[in-house]
C-alpha positions in Angstrom: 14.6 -9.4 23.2 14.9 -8.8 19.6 12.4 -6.5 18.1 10.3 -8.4 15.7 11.3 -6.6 12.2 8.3 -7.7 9.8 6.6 -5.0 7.4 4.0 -4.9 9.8 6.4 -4.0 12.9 8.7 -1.2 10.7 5.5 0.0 9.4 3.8 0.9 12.6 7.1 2.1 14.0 7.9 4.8 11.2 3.9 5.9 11.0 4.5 6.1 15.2 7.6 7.9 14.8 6.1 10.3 12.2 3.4 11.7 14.3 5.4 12.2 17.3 7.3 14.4 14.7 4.5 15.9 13.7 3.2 17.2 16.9 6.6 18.1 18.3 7.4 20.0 15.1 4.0 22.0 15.6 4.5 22.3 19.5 8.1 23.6 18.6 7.8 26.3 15.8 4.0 27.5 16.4 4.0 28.0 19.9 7.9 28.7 20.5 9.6 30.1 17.9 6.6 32.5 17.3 6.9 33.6 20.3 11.0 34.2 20.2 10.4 36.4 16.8 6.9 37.6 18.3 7.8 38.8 21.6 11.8 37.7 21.9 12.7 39.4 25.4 9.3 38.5 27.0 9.3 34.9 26.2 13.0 34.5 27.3 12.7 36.2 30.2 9.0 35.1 31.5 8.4 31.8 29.6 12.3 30.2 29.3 10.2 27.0 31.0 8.5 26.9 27.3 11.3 27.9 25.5 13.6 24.6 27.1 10.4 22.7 26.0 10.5 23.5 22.6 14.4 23.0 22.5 13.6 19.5 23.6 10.4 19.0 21.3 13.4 19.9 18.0 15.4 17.0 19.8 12.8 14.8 19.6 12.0 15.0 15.9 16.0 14.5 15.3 15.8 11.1 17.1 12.7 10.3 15.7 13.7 11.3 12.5 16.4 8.9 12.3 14.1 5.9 13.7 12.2 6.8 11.0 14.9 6.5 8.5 16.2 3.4 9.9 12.4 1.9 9.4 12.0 3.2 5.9 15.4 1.5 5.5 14.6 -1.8 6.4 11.1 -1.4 5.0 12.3 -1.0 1.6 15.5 -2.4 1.9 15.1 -4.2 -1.7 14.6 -1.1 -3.7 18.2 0.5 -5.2 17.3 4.1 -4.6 16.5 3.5 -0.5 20.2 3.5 0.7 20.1 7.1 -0.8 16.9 8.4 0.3 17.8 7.0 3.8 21.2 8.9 3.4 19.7 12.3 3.2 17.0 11.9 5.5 19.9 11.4 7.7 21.6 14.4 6.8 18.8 16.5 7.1 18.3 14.9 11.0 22.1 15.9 11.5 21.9 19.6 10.4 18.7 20.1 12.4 20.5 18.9 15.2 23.3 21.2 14.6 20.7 24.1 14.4 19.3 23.4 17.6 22.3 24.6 19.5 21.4 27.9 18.1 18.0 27.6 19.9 20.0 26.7 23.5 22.0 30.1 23.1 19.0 32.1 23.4 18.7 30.6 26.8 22.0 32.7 27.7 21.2 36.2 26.4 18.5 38.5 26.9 18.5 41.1 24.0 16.0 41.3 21.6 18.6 41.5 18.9 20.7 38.8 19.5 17.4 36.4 20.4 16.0 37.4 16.7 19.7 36.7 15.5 20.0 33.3 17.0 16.7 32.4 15.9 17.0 33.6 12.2 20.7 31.3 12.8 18.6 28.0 13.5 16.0 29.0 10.6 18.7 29.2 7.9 20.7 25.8 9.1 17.3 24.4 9.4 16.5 25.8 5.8 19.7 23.8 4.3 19.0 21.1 6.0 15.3 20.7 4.5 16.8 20.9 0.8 18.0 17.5 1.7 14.9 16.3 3.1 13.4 17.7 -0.3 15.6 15.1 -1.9 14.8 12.5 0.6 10.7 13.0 -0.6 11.4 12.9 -4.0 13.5 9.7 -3.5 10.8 8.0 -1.2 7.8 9.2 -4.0 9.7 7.0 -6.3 10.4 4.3 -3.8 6.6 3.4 -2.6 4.0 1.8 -4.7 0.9 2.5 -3.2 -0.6 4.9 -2.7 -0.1 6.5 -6.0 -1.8 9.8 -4.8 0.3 10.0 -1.7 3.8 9.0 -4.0 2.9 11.9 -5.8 2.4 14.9 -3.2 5.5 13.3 -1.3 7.6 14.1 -4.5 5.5 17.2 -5.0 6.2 18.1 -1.5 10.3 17.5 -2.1 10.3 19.4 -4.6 8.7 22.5 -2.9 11.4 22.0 -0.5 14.3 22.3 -2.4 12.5 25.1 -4.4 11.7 26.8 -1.4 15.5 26.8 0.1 17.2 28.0 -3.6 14.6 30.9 -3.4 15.2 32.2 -0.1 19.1 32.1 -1.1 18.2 33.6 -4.7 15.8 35.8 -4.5 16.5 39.6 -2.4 13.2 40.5 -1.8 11.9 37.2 -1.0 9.7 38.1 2.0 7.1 39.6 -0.9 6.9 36.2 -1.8 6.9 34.1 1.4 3.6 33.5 2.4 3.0 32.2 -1.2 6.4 30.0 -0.9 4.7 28.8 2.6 1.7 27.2 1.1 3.6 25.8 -1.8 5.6 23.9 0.6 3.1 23.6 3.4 0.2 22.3 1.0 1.8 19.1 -0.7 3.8 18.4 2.6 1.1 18.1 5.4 -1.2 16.3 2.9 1.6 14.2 2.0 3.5 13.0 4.6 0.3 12.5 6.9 -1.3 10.6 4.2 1.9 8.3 4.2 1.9 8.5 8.1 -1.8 7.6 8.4 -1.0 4.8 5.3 2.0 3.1 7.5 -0.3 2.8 10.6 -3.5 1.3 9.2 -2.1 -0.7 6.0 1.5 -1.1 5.4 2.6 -4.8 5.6 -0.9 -6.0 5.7 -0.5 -9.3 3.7 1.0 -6.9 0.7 4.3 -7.8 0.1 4.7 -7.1 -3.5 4.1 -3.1 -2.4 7.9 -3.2 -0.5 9.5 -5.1 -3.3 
């Protein structure tokens, strides 16, 4: 049976789609890969169960990630700069699913040194690949209409991303500066992309056509 592709239908889909992310992501890099750099031969060795868990709970938010894309797509299929934004969100799904192969290798060692090496691995492909999602933000801020607000911390939130990457790559002593690089990206994103999220479920494609256009 055909899915039923109005607004409506795409809209709940990617606002769906985009929480599962969310509590994936926050399942996966609070409680696992805090615990790899925290305690690296301790969690492999007494909580691997956890570890395979969070390996799966990245996976997730690469497939969901792309349904997303694919909604966004079709959502806004009439505006000239989607295509684009759709690309990169694409490529950022594709290099995080590169980077979780790093992830399954600390399943097959048990040295403290090579865990915090494989996990630092998956942090920097991750890293590039969110420079791209930056883009994909800015590109979606300029796509959607309504909410203004939410356009606006969406493309704040890109570029945070993208500032964020250049600096770790740029800057020698970045760790002086991370926690305040963390809220710069942290801040506009959460309030940003939930907003959106929360926006898609409850009002997109709600008799507003002229918003998509």
């Amino acid at each position: 049976m055909p899915i039923n592709n109005t607004p409506r239908t795409l809209a709940l889909i990617a606002g769906s789609s985009y929480l599962i992310i969310f509590f994936a992501a926050i399942f996966a890099n609070f409680f696992v890969l805090e615990a790899l750099l925290n305690a690296p031969e301790e969690t492999i060795t007494k909580s691997h169960l956890m570890v395979r868990f969070g390996i799966m709970a990245f996976l997730l938010t690469v497939v969901f990630d792309v349904v997303v894309a694919w909604a966004l797509n079709e959502l806004y299929k009439h505006h000239f700069l989607t295509q684009l934004s759709t690309l990169f969100r694409m490529m950022h799904a594709a290099i995080m699913g590169v980077a979780v192969f790093a992830l399954v290798q600390t399943l097959e060692v048990t040295e403290a040194k090579d865990i915090l090496h494989l996990v630092n691995l998956f942090n920097t492909i991750w890293l590039i690949g969110l420079f791209f999602f930056g883009i994909h933000l800015i590109l979606l801020g300029r796509i959607i209409k309504t909410p203004k607000i939410t356009a606006l911390f969406l493309i704040l939130a890109g570029l945070m991303y993208m500032v964020d990457t250049a600096a770790h790559f740029l800057l020698a002593n970045y760790q002086n500066y991370s926690n305040i690089f963390l809220a710069l990206v942290a801040i506009p994103s959460i309030i940003g992309e939930m907003a959106f999220a929360i926006w898609l479920l409850i009002k997109c494609g709600k008799n507003t056509p002229s918003q998509l256009s």
